[in-house]
Residue frames as a rotation matrix with the C-alpha (Angstrom) as fourth column:
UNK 1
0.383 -0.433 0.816 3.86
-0.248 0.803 0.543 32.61
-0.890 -0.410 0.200 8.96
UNK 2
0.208 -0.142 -0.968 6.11
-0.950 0.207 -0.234 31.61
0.233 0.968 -0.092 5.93
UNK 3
0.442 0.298 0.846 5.49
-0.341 0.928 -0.148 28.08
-0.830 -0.223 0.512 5.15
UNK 4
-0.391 -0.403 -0.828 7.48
-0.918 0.233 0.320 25.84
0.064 0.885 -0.461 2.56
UNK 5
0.595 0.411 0.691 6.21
-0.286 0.912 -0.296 22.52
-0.751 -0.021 0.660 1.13
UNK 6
-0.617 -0.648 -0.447 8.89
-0.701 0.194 0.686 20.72
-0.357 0.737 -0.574 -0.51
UNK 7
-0.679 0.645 0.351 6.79
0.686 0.728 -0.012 18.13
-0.263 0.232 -0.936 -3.23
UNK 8
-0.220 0.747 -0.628 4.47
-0.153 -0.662 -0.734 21.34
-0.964 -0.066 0.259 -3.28
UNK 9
-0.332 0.203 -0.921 3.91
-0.943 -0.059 0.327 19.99
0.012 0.977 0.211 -7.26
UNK 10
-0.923 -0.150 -0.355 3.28
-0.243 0.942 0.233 16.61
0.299 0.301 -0.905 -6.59
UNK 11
-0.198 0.931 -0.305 -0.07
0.599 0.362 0.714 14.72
0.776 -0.041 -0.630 -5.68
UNK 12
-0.029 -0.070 -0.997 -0.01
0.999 0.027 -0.031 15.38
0.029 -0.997 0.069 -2.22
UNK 13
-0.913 -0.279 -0.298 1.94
0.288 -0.958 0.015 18.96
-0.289 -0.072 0.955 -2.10
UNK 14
-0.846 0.441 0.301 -0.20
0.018 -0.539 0.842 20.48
0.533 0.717 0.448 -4.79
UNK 15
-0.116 0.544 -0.831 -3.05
0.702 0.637 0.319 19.19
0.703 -0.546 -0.456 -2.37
UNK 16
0.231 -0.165 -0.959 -2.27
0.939 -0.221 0.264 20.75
-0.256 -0.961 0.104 0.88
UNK 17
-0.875 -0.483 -0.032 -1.07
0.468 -0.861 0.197 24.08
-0.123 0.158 0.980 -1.12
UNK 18
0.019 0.808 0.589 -4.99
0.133 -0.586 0.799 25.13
0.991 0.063 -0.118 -1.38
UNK 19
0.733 0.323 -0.598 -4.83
0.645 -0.052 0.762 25.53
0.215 -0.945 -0.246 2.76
UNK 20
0.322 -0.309 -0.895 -1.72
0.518 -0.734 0.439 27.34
-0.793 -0.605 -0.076 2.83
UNK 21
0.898 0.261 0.354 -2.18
0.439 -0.500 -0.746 29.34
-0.017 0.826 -0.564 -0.59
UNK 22
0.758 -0.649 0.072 0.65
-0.648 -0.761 -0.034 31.83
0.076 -0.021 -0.997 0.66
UNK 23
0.660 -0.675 0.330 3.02
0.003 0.441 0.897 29.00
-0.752 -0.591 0.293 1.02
UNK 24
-0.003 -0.644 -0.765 6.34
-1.000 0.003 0.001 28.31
0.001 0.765 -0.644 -1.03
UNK 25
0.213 0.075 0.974 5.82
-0.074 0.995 -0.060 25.11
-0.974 -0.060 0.218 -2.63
UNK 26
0.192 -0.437 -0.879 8.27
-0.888 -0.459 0.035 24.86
-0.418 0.773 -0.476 -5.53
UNK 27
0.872 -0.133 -0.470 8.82
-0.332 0.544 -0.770 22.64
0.359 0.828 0.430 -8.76
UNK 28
0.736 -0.676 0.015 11.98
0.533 0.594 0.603 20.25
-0.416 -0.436 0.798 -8.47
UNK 29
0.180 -0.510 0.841 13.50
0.761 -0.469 -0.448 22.38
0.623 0.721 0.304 -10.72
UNK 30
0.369 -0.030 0.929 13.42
-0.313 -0.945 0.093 25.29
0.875 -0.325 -0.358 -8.00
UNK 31
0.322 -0.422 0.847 14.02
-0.934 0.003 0.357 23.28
-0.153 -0.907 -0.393 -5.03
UNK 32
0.379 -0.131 -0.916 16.20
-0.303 0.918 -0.257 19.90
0.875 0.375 0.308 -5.14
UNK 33
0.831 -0.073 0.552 16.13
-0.556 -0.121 0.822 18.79
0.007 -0.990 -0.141 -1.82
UNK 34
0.866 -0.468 -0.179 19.50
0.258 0.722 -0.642 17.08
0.429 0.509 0.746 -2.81
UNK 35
0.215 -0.488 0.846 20.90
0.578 -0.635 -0.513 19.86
0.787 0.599 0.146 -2.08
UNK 36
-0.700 -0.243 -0.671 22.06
0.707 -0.106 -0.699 22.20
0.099 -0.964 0.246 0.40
UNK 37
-0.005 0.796 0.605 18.99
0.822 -0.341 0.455 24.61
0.569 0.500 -0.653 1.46
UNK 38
-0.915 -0.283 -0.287 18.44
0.393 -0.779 -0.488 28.10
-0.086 -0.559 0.825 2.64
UNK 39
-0.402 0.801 0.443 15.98
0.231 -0.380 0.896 30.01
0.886 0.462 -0.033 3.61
UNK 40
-0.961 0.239 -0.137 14.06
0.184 0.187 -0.965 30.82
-0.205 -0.953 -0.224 7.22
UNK 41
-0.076 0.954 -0.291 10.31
-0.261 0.263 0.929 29.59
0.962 0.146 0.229 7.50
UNK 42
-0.174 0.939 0.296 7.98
-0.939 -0.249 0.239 28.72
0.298 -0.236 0.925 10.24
UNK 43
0.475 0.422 0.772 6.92
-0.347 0.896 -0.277 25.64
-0.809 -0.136 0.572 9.00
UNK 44
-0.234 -0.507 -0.829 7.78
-0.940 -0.101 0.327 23.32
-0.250 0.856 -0.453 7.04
UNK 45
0.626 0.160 0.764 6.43
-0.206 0.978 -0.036 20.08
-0.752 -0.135 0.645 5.44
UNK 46
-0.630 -0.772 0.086 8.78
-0.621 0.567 0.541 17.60
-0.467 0.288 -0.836 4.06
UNK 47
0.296 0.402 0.867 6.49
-0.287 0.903 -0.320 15.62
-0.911 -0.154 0.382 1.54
UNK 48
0.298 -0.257 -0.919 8.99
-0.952 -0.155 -0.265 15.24
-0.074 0.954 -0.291 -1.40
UNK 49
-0.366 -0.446 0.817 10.35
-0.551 0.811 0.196 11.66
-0.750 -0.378 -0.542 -1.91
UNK 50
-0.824 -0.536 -0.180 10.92
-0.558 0.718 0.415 8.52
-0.093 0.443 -0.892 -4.03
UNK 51
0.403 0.912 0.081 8.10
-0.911 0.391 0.135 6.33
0.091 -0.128 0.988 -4.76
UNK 52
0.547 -0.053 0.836 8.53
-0.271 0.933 0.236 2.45
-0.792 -0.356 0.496 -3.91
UNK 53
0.894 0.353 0.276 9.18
0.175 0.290 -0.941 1.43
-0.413 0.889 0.198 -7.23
UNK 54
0.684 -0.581 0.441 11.84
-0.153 -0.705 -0.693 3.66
0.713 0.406 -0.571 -8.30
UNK 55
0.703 -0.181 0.688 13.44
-0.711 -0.224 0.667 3.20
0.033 -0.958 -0.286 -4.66
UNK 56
0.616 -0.424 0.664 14.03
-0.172 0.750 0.639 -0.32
-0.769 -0.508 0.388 -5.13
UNK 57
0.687 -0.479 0.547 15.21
0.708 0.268 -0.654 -0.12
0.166 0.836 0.523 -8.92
UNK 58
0.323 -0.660 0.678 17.38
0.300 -0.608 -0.735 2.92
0.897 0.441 0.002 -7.95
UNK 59
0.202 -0.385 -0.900 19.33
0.967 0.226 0.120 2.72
0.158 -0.895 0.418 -4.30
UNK 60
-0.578 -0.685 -0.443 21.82
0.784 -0.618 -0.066 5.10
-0.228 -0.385 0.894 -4.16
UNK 61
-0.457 0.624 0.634 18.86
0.047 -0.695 0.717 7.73
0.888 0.358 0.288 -5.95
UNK 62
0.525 0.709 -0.471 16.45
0.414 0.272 0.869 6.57
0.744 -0.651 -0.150 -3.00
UNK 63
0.188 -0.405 -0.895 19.33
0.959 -0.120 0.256 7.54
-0.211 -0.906 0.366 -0.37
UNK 64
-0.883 -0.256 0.394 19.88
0.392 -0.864 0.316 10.83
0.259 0.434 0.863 -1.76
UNK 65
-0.596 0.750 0.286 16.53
-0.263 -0.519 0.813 12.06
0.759 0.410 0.506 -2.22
UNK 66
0.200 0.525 -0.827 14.86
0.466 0.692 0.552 10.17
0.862 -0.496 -0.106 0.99
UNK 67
0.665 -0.019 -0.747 17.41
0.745 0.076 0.662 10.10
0.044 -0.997 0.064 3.32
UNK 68
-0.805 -0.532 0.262 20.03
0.573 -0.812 0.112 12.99
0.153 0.241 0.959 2.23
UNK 69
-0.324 0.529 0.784 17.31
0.057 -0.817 0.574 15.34
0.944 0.231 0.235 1.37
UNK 70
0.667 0.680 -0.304 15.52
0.536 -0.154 0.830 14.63
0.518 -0.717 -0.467 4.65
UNK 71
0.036 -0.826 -0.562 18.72
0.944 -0.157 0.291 15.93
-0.329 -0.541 0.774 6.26
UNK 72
-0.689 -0.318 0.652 18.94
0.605 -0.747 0.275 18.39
0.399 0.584 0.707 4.36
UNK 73
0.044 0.999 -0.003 15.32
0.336 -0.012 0.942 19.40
0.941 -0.042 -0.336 5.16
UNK 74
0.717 0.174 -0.675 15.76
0.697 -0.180 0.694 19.19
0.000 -0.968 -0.251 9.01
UNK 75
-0.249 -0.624 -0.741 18.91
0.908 -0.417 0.046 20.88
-0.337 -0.661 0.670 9.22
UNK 76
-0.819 -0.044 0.572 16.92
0.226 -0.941 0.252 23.97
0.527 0.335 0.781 7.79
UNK 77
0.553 0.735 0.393 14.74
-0.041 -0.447 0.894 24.02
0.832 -0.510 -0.217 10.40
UNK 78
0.145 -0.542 -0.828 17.42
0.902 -0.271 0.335 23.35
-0.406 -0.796 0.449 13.36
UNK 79
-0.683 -0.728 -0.065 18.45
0.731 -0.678 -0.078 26.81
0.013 -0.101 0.995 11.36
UNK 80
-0.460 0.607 0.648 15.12
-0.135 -0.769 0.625 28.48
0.878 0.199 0.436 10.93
UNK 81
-0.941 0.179 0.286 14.03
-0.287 0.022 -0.958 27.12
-0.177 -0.984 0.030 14.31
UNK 82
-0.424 0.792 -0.439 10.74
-0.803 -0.105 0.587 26.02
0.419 0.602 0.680 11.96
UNK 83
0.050 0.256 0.965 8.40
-0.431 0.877 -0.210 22.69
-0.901 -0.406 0.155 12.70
UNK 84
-0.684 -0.416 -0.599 8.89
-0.682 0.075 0.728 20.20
-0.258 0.906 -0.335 10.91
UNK 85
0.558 0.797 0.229 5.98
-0.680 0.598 -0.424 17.79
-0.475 0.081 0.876 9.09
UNK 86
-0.776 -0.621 0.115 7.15
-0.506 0.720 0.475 14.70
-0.378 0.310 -0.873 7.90
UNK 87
0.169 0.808 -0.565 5.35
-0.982 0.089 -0.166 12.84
-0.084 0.583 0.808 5.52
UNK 88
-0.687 -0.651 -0.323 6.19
-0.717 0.679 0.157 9.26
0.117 0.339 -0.933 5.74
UNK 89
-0.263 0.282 -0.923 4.51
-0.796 0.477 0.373 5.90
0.545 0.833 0.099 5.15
UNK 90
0.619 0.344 0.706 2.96
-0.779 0.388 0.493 2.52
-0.105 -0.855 0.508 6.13
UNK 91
0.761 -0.336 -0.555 5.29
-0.045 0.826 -0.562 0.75
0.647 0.453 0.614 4.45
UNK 92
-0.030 -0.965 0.260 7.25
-0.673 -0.173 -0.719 1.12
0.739 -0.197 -0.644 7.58
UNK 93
0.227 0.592 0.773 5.44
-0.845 0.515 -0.146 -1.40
-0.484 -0.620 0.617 9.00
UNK 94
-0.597 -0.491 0.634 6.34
-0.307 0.871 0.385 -5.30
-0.741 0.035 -0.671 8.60
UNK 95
0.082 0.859 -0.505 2.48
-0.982 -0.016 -0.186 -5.66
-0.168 0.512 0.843 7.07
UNK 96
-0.857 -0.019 -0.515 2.02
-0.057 0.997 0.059 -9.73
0.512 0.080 -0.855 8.12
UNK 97
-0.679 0.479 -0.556 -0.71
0.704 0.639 -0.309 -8.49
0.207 -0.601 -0.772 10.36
UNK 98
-0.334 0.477 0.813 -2.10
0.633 -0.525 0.569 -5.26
0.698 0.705 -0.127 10.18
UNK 99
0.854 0.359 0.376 -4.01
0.014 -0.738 0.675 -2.26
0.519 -0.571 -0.636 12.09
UNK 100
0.113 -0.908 -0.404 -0.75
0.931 0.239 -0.277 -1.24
0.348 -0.345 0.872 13.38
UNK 101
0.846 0.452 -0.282 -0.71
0.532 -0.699 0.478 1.34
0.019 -0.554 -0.832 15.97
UNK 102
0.725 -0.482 0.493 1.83
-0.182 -0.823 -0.538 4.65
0.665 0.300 -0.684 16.02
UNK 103
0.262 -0.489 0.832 3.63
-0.948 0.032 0.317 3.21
-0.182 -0.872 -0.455 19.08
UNK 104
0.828 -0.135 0.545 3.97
0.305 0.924 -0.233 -1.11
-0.472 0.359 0.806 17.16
UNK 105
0.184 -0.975 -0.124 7.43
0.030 -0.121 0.992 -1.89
-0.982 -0.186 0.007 16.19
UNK 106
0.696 0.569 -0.438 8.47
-0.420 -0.172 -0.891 -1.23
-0.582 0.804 0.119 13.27
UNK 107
-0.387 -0.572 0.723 10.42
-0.161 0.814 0.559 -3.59
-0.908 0.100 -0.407 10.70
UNK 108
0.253 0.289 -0.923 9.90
-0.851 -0.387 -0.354 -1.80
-0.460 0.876 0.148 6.95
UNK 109
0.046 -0.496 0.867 10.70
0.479 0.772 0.417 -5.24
-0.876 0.397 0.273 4.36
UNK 110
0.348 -0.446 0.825 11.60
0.914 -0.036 -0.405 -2.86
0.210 0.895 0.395 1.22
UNK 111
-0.624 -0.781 -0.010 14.10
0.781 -0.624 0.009 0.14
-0.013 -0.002 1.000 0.50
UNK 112
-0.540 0.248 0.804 11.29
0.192 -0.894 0.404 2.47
0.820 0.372 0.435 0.16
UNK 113
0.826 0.439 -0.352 10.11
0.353 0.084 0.932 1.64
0.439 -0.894 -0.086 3.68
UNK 114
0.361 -0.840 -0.404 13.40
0.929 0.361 0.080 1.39
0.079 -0.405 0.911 4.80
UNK 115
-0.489 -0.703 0.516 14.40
0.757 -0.637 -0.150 4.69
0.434 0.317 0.843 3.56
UNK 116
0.240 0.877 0.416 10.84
-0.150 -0.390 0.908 6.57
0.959 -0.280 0.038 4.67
UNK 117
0.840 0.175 -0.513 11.93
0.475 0.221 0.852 5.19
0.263 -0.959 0.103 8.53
UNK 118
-0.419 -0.878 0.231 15.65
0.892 -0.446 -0.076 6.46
0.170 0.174 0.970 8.13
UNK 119
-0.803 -0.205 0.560 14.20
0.208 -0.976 -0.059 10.04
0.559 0.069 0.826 7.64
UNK 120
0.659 0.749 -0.072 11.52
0.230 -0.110 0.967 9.50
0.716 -0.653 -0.245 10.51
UNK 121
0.504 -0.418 -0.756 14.44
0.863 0.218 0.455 9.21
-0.025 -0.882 0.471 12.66
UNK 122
-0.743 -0.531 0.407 16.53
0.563 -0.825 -0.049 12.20
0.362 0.192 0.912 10.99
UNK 123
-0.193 0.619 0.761 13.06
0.271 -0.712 0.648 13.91
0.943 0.332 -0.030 11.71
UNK 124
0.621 0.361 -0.696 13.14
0.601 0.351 0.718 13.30
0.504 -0.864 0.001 15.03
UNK 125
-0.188 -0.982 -0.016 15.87
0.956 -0.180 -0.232 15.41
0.225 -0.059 0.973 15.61
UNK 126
-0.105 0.591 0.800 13.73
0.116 -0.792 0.600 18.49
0.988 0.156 0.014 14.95
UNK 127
-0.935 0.335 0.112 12.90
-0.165 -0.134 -0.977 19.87
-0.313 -0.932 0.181 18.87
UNK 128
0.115 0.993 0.025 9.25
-0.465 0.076 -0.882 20.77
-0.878 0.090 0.471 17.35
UNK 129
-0.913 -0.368 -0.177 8.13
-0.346 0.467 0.814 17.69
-0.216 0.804 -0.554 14.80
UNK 130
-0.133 0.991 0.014 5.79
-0.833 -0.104 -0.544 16.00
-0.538 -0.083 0.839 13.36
UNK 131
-0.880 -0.473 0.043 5.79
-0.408 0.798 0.444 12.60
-0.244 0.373 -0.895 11.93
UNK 132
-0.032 0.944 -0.328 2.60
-0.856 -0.195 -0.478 11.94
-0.515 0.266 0.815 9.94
UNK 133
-0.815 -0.349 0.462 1.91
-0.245 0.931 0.271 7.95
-0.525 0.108 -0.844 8.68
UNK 134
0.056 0.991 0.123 -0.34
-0.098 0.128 -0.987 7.22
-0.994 0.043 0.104 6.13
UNK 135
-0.668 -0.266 0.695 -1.20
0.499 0.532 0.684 5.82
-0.552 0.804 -0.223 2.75
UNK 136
-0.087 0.840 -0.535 -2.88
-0.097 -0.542 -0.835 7.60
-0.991 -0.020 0.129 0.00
UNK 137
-0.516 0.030 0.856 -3.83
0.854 -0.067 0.517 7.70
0.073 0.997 0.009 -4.01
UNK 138
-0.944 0.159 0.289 -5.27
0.007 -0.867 0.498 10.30
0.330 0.472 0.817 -6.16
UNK 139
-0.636 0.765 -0.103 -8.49
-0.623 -0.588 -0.516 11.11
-0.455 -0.264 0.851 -5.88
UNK 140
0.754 0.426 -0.501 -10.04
-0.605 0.747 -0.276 8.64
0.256 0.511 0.820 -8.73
UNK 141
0.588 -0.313 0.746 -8.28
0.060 0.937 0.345 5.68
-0.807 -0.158 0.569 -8.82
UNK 142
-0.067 -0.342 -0.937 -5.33
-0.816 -0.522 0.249 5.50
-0.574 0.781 -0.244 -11.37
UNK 143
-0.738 -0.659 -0.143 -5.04
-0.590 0.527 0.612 2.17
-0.328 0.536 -0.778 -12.34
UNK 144
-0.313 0.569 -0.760 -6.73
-0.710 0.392 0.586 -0.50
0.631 0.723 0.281 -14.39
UNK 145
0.330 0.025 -0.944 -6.34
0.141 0.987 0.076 -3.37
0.933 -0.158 0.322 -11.71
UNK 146
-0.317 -0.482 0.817 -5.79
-0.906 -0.102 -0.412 -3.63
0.282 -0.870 -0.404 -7.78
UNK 147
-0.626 -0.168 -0.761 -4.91
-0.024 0.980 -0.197 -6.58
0.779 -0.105 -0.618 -5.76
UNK 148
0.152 0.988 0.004 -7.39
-0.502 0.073 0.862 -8.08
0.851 -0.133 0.508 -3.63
UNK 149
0.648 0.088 -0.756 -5.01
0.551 0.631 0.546 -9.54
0.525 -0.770 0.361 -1.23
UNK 150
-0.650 -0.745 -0.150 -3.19
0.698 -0.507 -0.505 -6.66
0.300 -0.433 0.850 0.12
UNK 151
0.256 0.546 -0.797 -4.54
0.962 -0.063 0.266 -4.76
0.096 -0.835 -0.542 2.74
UNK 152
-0.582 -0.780 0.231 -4.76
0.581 -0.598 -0.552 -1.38
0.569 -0.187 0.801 3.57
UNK 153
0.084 0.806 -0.585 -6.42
0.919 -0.290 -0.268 1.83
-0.386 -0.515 -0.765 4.96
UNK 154
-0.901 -0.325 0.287 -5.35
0.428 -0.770 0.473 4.26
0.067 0.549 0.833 2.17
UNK 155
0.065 0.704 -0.707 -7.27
0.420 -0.662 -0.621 7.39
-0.905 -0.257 -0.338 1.85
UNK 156
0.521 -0.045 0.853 -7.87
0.692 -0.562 -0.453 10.00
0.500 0.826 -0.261 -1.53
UNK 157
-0.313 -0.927 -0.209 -5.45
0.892 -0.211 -0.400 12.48
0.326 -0.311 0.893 -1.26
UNK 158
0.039 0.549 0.835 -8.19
-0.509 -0.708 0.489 15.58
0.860 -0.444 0.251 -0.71
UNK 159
0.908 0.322 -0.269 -8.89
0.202 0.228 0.952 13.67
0.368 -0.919 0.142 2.51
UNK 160
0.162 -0.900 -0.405 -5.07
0.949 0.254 -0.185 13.51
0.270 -0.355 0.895 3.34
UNK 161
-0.523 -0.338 0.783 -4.49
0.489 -0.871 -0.050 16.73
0.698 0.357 0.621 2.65
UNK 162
0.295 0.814 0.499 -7.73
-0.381 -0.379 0.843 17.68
0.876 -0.439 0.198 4.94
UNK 163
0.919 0.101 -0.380 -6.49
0.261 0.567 0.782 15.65
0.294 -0.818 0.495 7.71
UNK 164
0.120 -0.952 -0.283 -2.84
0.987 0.144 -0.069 16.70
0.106 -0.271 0.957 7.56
UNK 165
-0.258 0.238 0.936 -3.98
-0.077 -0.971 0.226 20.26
0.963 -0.014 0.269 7.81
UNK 166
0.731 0.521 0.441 -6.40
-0.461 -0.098 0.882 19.68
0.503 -0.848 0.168 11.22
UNK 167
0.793 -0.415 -0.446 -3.32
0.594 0.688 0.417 17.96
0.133 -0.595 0.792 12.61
UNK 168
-0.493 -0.855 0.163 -0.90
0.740 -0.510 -0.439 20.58
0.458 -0.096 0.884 12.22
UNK 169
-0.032 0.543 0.839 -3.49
-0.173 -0.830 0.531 23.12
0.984 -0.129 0.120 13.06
UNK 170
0.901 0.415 0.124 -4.26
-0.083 -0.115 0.990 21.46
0.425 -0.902 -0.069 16.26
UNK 171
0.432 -0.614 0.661 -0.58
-0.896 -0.374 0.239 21.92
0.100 -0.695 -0.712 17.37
UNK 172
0.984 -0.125 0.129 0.31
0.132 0.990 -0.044 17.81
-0.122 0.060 0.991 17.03
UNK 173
-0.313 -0.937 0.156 3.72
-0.950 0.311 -0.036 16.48
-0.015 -0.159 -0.987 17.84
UNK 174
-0.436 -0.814 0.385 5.82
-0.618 0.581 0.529 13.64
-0.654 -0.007 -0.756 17.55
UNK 175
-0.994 0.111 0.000 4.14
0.062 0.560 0.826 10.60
0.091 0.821 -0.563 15.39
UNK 176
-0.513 0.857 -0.044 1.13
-0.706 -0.451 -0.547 10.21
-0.488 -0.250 0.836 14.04
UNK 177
-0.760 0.309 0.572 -1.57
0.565 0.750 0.344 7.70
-0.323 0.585 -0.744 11.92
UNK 178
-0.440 0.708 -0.552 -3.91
-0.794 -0.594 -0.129 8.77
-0.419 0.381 0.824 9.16
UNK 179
-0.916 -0.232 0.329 -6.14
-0.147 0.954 0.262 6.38
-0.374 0.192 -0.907 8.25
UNK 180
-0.418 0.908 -0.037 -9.33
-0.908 -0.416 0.042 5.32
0.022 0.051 0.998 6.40
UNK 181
0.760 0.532 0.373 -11.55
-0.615 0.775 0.147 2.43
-0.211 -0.341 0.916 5.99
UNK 182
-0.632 -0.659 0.409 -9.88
-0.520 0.751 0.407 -1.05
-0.575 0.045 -0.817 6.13
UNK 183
0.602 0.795 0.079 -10.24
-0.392 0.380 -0.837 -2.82
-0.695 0.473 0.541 3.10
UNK 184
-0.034 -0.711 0.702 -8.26
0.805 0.397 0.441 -4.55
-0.592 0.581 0.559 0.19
UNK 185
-0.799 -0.594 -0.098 -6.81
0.126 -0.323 0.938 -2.53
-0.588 0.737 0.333 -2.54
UNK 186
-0.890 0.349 0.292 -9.31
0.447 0.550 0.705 -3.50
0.086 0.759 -0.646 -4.47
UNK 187
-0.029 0.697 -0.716 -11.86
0.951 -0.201 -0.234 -2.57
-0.307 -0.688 -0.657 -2.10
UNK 188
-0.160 -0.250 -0.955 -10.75
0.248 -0.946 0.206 1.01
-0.955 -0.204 0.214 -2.26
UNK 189
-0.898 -0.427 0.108 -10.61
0.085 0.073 0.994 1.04
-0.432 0.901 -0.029 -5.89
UNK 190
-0.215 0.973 0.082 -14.27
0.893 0.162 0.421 0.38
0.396 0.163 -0.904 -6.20
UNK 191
0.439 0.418 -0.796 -14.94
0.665 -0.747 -0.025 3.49
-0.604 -0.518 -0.605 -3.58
UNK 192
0.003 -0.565 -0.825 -12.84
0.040 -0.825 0.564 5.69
-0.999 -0.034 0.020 -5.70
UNK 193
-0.623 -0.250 0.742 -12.93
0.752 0.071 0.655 4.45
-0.217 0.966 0.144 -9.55
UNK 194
-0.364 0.410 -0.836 -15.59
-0.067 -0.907 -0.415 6.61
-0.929 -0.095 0.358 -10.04
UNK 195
0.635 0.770 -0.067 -17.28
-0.336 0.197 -0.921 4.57
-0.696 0.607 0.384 -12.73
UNK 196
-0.136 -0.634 -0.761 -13.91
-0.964 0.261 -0.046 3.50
0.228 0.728 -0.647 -14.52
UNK 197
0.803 0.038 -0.595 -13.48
-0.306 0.883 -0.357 -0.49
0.512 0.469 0.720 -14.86
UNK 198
-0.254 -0.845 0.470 -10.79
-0.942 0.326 0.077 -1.98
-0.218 -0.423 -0.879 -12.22
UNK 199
0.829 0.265 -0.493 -10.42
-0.185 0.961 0.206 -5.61
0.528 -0.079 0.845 -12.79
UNK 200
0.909 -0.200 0.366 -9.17
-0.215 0.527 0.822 -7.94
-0.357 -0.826 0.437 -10.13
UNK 201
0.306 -0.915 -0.264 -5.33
-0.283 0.178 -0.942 -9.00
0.909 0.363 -0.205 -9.43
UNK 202
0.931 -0.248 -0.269 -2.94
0.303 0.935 0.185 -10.67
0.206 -0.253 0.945 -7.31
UNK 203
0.840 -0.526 -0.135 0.18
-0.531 -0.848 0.003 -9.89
-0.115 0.069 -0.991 -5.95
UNK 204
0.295 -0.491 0.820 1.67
0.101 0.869 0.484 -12.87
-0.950 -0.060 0.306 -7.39
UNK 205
0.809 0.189 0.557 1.10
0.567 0.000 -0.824 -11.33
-0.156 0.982 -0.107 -10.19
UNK 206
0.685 -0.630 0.366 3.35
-0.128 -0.598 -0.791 -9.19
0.717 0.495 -0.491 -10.15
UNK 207
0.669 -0.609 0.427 5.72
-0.615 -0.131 0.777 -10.36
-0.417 -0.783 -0.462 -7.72
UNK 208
0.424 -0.552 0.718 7.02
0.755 0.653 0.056 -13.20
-0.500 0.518 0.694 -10.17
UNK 209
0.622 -0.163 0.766 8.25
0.672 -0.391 -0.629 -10.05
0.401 0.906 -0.134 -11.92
UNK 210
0.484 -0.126 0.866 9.16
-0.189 -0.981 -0.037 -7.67
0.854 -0.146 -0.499 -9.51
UNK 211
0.827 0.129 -0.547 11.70
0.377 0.593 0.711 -9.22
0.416 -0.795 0.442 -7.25
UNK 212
-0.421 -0.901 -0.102 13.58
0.596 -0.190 -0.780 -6.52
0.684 -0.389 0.617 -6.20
UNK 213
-0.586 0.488 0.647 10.12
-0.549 -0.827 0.126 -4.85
0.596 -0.281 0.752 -4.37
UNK 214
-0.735 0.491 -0.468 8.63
0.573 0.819 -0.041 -6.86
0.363 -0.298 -0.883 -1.78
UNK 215
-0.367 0.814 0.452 5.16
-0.338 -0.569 0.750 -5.76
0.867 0.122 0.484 -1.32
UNK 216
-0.987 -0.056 0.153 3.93
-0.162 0.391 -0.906 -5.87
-0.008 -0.919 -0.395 2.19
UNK 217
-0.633 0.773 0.043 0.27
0.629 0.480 0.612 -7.88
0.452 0.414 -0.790 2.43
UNK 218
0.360 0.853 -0.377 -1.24
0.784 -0.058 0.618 -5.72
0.505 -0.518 -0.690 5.56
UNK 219
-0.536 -0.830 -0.153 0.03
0.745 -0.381 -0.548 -2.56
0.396 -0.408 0.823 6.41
UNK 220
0.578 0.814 0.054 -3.42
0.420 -0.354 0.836 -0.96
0.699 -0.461 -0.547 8.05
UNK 221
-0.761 -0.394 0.515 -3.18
0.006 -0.798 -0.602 1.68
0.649 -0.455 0.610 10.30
UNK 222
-0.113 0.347 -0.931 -4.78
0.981 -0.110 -0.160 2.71
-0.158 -0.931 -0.328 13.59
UNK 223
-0.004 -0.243 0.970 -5.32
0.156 -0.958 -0.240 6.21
0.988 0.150 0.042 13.36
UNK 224
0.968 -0.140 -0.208 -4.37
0.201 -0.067 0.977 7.95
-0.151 -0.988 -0.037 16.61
UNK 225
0.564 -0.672 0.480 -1.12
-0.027 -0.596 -0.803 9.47
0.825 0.439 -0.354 17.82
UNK 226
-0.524 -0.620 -0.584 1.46
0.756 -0.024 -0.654 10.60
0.391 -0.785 0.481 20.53
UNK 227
0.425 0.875 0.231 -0.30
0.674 -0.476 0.565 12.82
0.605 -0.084 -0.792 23.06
């Protein structure tokens, strides 16, 4: 089976490339999903993309590289006939209220949601897809400080990785939820620091600063799928 992981350097990719060892999972420098692509594969996950951050300080980047690239992406599998995985996010979720099942409406409130739902739909195109939802960090925690009122069900990315494997393996279609415990930010942070110092925050804090990113408070997941 020849398998490409676009991202195949990034947290994630780099992740998921110990299960499929033989895959192509190239540097941005080798693949720029910007771009037009060739090639005929199998499979294919799709988990390059914009982070939040960057999204909202840089639009017209975000559409490129989101929603261009995802295009790009499918329309090499409509030509390799390949499946396609989609990596994409809770932040497509309103997050006023949480545990939000795979089938709850969705109603993203920033450009990096926005864009992440955009190429759920381009993914949809695909005959055979996959549409994978879920939130993840590194393995340790990176940061000094997580907020204590934002909600989630993020996972370490070994787990992702471990879970987005047994879901492609078992043949899954159309959308999906990955999900771990429900807990603040914070919460998580503590399960994961791994003996580092996190001190407590607010997302007032940094919203008085950041007001072109609106941070959603509760974007929990259901795990569970289309059957």
């Amino acid at each position: 089976m020849k398998i490409l992981i676009t991202g195949g350097h990034g947290c994630l990719g780099s992740k998921l490339k110990t299960y499929y060892p033989n895959a192509f999972a190239p540097t941005h420098s080798e693949l720029d999903i910007k771009n037009d692509l060739s090639g005929e594969f199998d499979l294919v996950i799709h988990c390059a993309a914009l982070k939040p951050g960057p999204c909202n300080t840089n639009k017209r980047e975000a559409m490129l590289t989101n929603i261009q690239g995802t295009i790009n992406v499918a329309e090499l599998c409509h030509k390799s006939d390949a499946k396609m995985v989609y990596i994409s996010t809770d932040y497509v979720f309103r997050g006023d209220r949480g545990d939000y099942a795979w089938d709850d409406e969705v109603c993203p409130q920033n450009y990096y949601g926005e864009s992440k739902l955009a190429g759920e739909y381009v993914t949809k195109s695909v005959p055979n897809h996959l549409i994978i939802r879920l939130s993840f960090f590194p393995d340790q925690y990176p940061y000094d400080n997580a907020f204590v009122d934002q909600f989630t069900t993020k996972i370490p990315v070994s787990e992702a990785a471990r879970e987005i494997f047994k879901l492609i393996v078992s043949g899954a279609q159309g959308v999906h939820h990955i999900s771990g415990p429900k807990g603040s930010v914070y919460d998580y942070a503590l399960r994961t620091a791994h003996g580092k110092h996190i001190d407590q925050s607010e997302l007032a804090d940094v919203e008085r600063h950041e007001t072109d990113l609106k941070r959603p408070r509760d974007t929990s997941l259901l795990a569970g799928g289309e059957t």
